[in-house]
N, CA, C, O and CB atoms as a CASP TS submission, in Angstrom:
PFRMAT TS
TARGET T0000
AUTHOR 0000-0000-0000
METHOD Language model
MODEL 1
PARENT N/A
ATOM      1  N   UNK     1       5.162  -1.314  -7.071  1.00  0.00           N
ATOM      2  CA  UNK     1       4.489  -0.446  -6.139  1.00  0.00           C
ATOM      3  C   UNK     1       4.356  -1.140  -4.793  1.00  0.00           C
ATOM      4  O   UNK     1       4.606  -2.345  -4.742  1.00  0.00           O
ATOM      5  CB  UNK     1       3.121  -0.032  -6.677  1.00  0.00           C
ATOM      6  N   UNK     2       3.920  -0.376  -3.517  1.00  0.00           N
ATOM      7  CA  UNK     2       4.003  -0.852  -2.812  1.00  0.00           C
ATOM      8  C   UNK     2       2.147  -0.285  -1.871  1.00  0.00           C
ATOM      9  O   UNK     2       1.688   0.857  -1.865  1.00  0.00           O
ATOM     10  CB  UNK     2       5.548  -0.622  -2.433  1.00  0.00           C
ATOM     11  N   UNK     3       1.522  -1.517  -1.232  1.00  0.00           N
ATOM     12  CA  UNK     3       0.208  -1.542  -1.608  1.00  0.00           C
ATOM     13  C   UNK     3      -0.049  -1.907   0.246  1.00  0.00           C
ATOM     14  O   UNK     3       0.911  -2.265   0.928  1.00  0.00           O
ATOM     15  CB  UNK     3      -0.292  -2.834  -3.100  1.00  0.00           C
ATOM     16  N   UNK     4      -1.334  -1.760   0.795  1.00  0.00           N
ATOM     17  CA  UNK     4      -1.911  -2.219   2.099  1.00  0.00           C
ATOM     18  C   UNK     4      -2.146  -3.709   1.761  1.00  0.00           C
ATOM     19  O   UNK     4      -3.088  -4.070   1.056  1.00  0.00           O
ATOM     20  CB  UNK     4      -3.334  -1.382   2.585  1.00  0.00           C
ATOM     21  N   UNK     5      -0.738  -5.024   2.602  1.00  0.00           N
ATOM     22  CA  UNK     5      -0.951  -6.389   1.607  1.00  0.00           C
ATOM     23  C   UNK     5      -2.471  -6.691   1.753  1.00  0.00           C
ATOM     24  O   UNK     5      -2.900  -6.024   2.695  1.00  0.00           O
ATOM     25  CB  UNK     5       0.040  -7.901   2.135  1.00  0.00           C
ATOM     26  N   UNK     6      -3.355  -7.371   1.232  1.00  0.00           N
ATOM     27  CA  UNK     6      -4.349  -8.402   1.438  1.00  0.00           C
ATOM     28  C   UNK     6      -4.633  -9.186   2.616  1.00  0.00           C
ATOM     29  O   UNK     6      -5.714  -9.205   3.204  1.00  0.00           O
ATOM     30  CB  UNK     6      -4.148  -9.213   0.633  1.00  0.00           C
ATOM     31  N   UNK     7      -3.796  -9.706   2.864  1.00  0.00           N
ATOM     32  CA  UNK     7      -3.517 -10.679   4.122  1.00  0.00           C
ATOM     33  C   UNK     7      -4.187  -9.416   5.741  1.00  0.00           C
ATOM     34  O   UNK     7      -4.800  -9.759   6.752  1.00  0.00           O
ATOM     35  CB  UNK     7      -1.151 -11.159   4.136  1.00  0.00           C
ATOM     36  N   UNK     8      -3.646  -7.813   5.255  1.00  0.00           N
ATOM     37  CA  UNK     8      -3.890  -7.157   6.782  1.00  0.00           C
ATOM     38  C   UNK     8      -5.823  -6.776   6.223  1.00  0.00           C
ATOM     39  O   UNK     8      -6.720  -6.557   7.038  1.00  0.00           O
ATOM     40  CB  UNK     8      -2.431  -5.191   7.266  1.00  0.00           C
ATOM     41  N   UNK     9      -5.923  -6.787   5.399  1.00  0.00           N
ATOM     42  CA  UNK     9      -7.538  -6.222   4.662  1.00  0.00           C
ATOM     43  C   UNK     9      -8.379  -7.734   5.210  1.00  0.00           C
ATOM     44  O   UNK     9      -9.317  -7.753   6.006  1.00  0.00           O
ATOM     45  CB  UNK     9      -7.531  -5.961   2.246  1.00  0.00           C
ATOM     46  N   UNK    10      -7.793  -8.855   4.585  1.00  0.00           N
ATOM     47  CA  UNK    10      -8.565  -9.912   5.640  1.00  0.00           C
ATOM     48  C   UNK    10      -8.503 -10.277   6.579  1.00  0.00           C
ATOM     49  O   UNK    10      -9.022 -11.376   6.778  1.00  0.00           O
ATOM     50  CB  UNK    10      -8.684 -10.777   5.529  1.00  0.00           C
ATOM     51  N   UNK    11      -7.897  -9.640   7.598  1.00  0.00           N
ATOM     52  CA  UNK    11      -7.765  -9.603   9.029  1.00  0.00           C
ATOM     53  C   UNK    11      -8.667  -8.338  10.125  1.00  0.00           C
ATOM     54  O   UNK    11      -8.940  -8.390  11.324  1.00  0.00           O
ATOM     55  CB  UNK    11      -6.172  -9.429   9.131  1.00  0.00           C
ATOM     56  N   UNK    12      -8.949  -7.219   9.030  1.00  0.00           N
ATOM     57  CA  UNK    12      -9.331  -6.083   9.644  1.00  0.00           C
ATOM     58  C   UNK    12     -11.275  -6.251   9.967  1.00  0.00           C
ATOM     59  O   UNK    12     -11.749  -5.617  10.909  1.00  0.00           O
ATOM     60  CB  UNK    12      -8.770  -4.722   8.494  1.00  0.00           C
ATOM     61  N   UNK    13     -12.163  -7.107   9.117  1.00  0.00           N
ATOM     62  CA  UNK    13     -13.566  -7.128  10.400  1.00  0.00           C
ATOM     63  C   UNK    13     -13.152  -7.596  11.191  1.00  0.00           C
ATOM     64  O   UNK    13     -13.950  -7.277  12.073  1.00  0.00           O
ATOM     65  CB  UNK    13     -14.927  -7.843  10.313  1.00  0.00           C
ATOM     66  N   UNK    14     -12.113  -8.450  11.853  1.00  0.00           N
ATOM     67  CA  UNK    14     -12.087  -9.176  13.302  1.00  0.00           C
ATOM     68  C   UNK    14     -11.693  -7.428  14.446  1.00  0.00           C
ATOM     69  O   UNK    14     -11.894  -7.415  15.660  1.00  0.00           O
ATOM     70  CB  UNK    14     -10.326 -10.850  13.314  1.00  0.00           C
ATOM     71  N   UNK    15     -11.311  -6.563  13.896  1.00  0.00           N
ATOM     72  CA  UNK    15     -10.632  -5.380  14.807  1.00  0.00           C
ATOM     73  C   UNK    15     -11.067  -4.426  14.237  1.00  0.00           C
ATOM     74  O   UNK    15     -10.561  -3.344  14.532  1.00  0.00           O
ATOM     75  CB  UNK    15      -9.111  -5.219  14.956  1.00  0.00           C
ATOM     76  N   UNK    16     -11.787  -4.445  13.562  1.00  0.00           N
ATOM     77  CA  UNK    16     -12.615  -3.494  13.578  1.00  0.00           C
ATOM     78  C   UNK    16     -12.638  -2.546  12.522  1.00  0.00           C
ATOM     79  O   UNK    16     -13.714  -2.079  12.148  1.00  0.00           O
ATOM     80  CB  UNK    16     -12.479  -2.957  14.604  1.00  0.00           C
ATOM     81  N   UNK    17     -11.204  -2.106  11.830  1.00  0.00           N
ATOM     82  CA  UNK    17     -10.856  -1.602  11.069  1.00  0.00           C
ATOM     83  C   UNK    17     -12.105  -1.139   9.618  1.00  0.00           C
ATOM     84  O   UNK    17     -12.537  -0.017   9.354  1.00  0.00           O
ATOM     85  CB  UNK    17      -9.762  -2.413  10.961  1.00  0.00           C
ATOM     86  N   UNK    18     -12.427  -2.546   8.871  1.00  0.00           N
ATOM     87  CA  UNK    18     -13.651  -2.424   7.783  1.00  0.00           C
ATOM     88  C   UNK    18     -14.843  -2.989   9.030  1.00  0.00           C
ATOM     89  O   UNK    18     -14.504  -3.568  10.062  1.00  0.00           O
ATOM     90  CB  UNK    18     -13.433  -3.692   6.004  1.00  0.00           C
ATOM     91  N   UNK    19     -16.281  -2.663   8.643  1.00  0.00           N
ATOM     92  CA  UNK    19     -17.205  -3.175   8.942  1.00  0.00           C
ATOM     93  C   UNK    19     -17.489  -4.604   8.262  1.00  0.00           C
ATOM     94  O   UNK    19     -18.517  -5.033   8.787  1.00  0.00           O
ATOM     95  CB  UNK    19     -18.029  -2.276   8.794  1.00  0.00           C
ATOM     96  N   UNK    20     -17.067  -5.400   7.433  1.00  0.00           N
ATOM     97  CA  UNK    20     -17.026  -6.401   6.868  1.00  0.00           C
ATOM     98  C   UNK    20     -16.177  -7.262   5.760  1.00  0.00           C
ATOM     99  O   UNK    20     -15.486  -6.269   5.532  1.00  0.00           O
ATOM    100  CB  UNK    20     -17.825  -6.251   6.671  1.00  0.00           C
ATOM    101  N   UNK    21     -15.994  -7.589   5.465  1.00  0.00           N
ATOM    102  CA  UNK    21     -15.298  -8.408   4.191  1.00  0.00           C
ATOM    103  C   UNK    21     -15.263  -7.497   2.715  1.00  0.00           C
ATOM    104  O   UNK    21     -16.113  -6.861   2.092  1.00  0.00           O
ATOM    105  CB  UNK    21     -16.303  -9.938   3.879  1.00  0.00           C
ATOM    106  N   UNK    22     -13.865  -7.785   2.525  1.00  0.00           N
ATOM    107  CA  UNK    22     -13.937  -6.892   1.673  1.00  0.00           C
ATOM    108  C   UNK    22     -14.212  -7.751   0.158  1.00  0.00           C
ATOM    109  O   UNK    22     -13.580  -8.774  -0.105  1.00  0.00           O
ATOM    110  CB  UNK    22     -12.614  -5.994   1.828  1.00  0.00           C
ATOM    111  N   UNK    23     -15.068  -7.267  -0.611  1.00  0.00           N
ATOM    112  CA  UNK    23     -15.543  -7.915  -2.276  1.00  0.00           C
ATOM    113  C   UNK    23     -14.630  -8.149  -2.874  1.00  0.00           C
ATOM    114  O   UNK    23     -14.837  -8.838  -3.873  1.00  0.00           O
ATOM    115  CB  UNK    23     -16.307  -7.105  -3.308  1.00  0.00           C
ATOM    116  N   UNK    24     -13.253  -7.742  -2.613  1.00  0.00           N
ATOM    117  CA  UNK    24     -11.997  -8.078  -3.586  1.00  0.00           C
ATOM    118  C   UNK    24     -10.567  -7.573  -3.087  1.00  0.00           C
ATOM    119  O   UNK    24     -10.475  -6.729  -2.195  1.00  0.00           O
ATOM    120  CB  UNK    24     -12.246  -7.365  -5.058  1.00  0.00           C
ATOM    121  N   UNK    25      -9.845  -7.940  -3.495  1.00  0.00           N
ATOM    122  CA  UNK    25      -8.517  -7.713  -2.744  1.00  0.00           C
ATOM    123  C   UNK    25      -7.822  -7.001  -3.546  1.00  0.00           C
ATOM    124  O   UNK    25      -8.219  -7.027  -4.711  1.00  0.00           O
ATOM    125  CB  UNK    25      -7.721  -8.893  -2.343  1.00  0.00           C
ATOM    126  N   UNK    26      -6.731  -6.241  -3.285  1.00  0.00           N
ATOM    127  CA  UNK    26      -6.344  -4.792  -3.708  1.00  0.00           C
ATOM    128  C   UNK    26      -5.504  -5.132  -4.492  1.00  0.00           C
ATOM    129  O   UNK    26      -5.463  -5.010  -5.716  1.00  0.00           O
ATOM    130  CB  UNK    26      -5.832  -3.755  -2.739  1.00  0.00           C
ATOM    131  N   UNK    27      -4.574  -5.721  -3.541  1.00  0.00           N
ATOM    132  CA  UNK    27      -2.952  -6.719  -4.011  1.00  0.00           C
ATOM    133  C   UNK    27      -3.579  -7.805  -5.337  1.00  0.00           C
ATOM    134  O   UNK    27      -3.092  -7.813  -6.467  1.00  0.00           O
ATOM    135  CB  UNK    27      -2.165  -8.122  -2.171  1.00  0.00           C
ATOM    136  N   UNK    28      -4.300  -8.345  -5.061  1.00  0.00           N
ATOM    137  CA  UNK    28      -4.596  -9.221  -6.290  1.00  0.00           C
ATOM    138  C   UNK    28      -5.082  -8.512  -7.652  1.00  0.00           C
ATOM    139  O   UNK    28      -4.554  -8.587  -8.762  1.00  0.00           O
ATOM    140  CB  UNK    28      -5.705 -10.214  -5.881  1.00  0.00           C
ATOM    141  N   UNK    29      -5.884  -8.018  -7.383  1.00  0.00           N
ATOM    142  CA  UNK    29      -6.287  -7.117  -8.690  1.00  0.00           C
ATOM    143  C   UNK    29      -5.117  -6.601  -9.390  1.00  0.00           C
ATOM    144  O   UNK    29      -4.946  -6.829 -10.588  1.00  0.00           O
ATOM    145  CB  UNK    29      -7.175  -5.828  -8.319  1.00  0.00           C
ATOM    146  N   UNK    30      -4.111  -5.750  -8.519  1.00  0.00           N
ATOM    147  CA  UNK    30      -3.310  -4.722  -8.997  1.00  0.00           C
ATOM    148  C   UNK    30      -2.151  -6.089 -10.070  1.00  0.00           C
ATOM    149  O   UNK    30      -1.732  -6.088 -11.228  1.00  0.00           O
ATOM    150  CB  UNK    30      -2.458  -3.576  -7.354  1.00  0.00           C
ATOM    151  N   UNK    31      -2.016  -7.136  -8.821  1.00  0.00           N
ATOM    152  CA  UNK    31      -1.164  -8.082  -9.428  1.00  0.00           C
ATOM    153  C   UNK    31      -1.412  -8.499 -11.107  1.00  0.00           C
ATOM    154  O   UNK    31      -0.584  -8.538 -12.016  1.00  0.00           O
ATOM    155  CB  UNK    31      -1.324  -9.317  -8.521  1.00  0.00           C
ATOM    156  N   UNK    32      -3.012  -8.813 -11.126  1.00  0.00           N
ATOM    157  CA  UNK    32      -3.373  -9.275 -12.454  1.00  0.00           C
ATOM    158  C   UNK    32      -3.467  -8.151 -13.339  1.00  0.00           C
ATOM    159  O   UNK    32      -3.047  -8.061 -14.493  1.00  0.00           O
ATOM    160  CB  UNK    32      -4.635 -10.032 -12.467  1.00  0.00           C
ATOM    161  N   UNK    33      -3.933  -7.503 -12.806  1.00  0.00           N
ATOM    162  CA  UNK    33      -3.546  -5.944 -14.029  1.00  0.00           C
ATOM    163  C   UNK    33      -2.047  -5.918 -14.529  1.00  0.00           C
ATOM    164  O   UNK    33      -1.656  -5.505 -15.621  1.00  0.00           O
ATOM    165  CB  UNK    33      -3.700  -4.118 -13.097  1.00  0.00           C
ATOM    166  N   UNK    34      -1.283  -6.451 -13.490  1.00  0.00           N
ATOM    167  CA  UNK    34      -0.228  -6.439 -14.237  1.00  0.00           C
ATOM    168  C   UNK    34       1.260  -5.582 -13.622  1.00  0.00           C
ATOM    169  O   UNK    34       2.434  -5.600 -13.989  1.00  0.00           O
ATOM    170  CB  UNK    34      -0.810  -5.868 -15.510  1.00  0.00           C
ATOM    171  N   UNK    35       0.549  -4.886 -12.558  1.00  0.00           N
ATOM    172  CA  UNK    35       1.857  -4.482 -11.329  1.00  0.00           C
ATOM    173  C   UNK    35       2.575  -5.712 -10.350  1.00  0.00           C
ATOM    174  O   UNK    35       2.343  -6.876 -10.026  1.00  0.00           O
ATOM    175  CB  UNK    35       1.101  -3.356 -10.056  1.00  0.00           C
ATOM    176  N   UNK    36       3.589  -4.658 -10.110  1.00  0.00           N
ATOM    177  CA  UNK    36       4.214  -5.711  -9.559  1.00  0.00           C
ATOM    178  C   UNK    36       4.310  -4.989  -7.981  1.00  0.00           C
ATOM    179  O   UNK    36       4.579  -3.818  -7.713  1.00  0.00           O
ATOM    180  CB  UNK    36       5.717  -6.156 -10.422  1.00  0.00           C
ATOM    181  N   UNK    37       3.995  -6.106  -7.063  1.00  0.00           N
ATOM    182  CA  UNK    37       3.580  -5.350  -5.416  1.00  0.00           C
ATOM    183  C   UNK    37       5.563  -6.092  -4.595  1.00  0.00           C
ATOM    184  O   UNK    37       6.072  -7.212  -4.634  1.00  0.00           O
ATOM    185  CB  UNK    37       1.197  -6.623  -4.230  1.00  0.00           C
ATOM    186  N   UNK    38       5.802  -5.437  -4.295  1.00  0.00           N
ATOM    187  CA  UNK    38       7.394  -5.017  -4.043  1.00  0.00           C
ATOM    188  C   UNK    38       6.804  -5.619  -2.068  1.00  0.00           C
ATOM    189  O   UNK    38       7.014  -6.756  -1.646  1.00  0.00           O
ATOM    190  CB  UNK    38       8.046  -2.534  -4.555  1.00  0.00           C
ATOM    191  N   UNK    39       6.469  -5.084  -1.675  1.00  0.00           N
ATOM    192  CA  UNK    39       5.902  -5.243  -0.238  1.00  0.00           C
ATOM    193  C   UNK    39       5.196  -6.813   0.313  1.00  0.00           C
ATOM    194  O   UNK    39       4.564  -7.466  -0.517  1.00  0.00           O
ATOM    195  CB  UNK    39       4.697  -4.077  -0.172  1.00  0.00           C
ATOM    196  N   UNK    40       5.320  -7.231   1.433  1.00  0.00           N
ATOM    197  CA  UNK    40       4.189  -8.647   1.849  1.00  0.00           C
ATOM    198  C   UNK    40       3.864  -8.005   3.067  1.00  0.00           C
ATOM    199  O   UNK    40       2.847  -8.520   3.532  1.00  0.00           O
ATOM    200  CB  UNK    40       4.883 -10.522   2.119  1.00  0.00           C
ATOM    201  N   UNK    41       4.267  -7.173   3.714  1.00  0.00           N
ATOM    202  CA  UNK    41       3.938  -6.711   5.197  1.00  0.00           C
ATOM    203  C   UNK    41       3.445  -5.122   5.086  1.00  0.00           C
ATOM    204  O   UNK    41       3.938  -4.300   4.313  1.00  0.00           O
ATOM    205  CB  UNK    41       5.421  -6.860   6.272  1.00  0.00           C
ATOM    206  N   UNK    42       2.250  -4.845   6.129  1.00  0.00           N
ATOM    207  CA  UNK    42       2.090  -3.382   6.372  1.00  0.00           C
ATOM    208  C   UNK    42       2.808  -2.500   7.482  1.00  0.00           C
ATOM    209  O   UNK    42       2.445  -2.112   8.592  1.00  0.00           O
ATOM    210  CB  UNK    42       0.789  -3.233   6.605  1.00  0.00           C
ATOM    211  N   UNK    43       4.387  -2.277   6.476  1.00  0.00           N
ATOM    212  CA  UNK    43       5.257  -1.923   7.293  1.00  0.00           C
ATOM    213  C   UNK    43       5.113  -0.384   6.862  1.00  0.00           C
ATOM    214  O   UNK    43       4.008   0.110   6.638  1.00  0.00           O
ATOM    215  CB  UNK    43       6.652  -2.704   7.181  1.00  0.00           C
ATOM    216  N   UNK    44       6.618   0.518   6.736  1.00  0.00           N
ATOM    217  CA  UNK    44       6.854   1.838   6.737  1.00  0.00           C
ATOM    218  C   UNK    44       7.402   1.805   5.413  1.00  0.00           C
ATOM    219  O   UNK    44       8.084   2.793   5.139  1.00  0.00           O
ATOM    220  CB  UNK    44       7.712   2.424   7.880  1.00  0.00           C
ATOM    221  N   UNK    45       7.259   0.710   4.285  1.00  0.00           N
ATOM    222  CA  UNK    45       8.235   0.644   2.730  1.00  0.00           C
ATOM    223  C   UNK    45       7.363   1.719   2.061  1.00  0.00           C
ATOM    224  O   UNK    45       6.187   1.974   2.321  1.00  0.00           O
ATOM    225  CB  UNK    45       8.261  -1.144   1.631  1.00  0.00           C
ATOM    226  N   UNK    46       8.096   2.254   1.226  1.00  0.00           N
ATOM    227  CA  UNK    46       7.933   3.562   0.185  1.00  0.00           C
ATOM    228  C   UNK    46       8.463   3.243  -1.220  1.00  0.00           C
ATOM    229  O   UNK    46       9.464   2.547  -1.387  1.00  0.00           O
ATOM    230  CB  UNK    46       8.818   4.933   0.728  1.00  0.00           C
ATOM    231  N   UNK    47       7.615   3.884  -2.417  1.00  0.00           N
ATOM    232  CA  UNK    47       8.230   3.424  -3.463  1.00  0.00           C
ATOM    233  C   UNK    47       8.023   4.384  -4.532  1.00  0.00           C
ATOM    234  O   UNK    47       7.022   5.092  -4.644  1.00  0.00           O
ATOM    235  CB  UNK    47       7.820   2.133  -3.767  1.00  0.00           C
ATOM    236  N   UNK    48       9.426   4.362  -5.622  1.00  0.00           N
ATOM    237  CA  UNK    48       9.002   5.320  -6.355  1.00  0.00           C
ATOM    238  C   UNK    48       9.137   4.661  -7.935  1.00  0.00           C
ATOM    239  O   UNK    48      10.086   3.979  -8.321  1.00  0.00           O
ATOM    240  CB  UNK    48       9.852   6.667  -6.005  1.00  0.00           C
ATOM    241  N   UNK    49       8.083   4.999  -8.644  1.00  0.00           N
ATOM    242  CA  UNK    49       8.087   4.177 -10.234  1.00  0.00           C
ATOM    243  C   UNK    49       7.880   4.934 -11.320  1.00  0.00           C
ATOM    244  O   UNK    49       6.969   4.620 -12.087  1.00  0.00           O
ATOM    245  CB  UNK    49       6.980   3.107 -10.453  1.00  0.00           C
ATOM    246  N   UNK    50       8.577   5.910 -11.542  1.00  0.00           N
ATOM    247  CA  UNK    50       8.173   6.950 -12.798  1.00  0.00           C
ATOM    248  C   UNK    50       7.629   7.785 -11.881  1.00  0.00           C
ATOM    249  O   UNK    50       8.149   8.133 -10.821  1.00  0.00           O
ATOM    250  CB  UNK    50       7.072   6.474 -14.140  1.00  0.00           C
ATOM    251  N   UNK    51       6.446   8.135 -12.360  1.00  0.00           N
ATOM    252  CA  UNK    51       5.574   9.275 -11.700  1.00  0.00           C
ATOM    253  C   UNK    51       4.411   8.823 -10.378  1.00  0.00           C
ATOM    254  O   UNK    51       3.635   9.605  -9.829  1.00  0.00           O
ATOM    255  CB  UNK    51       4.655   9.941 -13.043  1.00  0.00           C
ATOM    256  N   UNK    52       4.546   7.555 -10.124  1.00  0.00           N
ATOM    257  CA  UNK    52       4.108   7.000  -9.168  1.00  0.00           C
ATOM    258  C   UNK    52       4.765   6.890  -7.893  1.00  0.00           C
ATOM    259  O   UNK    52       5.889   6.422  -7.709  1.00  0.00           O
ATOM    260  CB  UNK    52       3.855   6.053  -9.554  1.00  0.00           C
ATOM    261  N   UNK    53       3.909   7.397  -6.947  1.00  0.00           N
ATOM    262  CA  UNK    53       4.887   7.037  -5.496  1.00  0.00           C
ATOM    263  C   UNK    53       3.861   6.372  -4.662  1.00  0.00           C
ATOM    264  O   UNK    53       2.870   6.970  -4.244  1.00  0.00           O
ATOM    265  CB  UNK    53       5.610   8.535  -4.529  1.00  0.00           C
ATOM    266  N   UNK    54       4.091   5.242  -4.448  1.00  0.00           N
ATOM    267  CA  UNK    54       3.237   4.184  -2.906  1.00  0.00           C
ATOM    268  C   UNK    54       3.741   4.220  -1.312  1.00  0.00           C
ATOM    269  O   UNK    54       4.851   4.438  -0.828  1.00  0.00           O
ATOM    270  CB  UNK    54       3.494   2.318  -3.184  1.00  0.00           C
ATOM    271  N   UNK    55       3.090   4.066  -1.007  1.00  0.00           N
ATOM    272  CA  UNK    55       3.611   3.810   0.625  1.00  0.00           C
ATOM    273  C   UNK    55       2.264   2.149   1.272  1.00  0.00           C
ATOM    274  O   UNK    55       1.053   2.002   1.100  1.00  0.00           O
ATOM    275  CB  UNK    55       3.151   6.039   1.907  1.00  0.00           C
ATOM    276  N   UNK    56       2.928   1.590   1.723  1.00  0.00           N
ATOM    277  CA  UNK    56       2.356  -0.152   2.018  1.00  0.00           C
ATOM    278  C   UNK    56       1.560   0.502   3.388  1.00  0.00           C
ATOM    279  O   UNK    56       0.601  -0.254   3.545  1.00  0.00           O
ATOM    280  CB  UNK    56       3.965  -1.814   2.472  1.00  0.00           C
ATOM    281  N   UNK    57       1.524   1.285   4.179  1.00  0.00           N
ATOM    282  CA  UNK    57       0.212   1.518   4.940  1.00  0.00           C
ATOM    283  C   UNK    57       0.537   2.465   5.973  1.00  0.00           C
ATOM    284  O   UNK    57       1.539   3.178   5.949  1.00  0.00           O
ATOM    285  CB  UNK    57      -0.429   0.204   5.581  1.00  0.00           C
ATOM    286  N   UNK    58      -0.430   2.456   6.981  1.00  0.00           N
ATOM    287  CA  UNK    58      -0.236   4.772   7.922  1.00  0.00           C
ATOM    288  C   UNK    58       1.388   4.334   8.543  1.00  0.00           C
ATOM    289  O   UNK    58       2.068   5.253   9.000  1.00  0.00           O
ATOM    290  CB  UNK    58      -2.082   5.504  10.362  1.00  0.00           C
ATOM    291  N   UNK    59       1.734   3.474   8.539  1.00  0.00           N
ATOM    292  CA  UNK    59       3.017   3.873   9.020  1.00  0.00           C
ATOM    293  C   UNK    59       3.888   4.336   8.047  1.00  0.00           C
ATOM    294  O   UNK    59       4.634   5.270   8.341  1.00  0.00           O
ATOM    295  CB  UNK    59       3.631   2.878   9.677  1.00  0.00           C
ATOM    296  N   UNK    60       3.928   3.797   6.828  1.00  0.00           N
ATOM    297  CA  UNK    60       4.557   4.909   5.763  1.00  0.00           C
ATOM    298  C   UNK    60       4.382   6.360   5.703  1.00  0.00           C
ATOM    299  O   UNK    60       5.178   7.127   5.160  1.00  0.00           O
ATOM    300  CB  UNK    60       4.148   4.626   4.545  1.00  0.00           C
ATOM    301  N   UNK    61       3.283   6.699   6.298  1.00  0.00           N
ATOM    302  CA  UNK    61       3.074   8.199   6.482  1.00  0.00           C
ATOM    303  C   UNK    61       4.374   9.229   5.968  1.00  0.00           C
ATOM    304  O   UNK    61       4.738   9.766   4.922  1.00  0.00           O
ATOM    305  CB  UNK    61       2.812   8.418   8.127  1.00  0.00           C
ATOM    306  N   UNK    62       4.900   9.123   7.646  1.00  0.00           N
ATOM    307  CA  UNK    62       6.112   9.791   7.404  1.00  0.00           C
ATOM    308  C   UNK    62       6.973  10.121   6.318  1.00  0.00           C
ATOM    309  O   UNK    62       7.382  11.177   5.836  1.00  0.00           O
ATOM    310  CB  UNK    62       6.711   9.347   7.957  1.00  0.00           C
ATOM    311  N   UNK    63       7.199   8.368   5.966  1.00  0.00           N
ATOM    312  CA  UNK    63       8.317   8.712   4.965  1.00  0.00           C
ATOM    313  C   UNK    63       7.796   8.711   3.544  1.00  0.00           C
ATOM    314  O   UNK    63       8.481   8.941   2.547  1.00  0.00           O
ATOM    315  CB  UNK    63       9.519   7.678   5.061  1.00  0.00           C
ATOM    316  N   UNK    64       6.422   8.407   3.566  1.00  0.00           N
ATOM    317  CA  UNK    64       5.830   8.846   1.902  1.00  0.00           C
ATOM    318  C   UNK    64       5.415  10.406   1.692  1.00  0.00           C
ATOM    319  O   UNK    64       5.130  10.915   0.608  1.00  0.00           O
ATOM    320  CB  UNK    64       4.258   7.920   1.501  1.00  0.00           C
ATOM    321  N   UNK    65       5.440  11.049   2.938  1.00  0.00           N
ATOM    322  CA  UNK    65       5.651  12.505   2.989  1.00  0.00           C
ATOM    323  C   UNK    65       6.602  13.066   2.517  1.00  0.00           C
ATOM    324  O   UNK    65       6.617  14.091   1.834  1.00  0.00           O
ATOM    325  CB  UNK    65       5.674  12.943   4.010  1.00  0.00           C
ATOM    326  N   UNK    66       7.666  12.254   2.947  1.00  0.00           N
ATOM    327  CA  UNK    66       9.300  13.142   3.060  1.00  0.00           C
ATOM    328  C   UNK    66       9.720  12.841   1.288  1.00  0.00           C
ATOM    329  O   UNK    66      10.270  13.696   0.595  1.00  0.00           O
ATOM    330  CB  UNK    66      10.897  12.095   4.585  1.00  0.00           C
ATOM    331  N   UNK    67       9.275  11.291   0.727  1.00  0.00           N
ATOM    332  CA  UNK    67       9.469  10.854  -0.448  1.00  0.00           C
ATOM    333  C   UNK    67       8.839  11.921  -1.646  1.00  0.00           C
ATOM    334  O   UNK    67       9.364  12.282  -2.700  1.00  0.00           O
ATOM    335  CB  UNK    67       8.882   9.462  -0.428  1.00  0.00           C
ATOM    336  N   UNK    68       7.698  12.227  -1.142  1.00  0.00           N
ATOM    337  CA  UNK    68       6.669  12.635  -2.343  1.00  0.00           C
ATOM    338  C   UNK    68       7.168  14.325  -2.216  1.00  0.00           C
ATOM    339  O   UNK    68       7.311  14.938  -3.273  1.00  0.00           O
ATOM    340  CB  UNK    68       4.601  12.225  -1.962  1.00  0.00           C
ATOM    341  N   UNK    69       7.382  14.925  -1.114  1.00  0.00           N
ATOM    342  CA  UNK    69       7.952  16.286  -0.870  1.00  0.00           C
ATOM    343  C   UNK    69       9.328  16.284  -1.454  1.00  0.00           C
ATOM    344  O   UNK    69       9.504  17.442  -1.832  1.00  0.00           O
ATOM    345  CB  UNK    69       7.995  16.671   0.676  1.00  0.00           C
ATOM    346  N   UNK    70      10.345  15.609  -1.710  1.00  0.00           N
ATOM    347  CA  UNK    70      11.986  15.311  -2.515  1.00  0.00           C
ATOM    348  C   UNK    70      11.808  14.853  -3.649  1.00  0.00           C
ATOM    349  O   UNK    70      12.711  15.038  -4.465  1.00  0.00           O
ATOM    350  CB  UNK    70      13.032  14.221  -1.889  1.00  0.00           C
ATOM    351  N   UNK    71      10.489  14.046  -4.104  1.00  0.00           N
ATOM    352  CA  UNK    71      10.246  13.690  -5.617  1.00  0.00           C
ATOM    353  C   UNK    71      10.164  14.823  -6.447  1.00  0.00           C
ATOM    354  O   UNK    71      10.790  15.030  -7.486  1.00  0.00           O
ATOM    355  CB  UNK    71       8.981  12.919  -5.850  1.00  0.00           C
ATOM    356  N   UNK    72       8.819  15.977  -5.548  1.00  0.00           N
ATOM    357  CA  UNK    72       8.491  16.893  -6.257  1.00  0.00           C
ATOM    358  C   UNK    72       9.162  18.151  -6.687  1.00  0.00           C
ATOM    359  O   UNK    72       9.134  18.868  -7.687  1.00  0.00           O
ATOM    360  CB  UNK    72       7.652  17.092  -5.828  1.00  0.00           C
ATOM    361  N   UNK    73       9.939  18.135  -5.236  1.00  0.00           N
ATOM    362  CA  UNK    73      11.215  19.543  -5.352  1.00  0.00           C
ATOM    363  C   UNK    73      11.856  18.885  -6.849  1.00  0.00           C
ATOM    364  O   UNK    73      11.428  19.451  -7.855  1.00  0.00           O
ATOM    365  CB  UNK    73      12.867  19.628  -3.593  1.00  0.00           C
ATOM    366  N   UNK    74      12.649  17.963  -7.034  1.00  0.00           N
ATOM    367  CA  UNK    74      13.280  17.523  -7.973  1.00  0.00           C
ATOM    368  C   UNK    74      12.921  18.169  -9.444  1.00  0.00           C
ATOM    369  O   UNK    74      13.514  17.780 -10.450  1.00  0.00           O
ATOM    370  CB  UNK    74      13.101  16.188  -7.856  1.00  0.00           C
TER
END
């Protein structure tokens, strides 16, 4: 899957994004549960895994639109 990395979540109280620190990290959790995170940057990557579709953060927008709208026609 492809996830918002960790690295941009502990960067976001300096800009404003969260009001503070976040209690746990997204990417790590998901990792030890046992997924596997395909992405290191919050770029425009899209992903599809069975019945799961991710997009790594708002710039995926677009194309997790266009992905999840061609998954579903299917």
């Amino acid at each position: 899957m492809t996830v918002l990395p960790d690295s941009v979540d502990k960067q976001t109280p300096m800009i404003g994004y969260l009001p503070g620190p976040m209690p746990w990290w997204v990417s790590e959790k998901l990792t030890v549960l046992g997924a596997q995170i395909t992405n290191t940057k919050a770029d425009a990557l899209c992903h599809v895994d069975r019945r799961l579709i991710t997009g790594t953060s708002p710039k995926a927008a677009n194309a997790f639109g266009r992905l999840a709208s061609e998954t579903l026609l299917k």
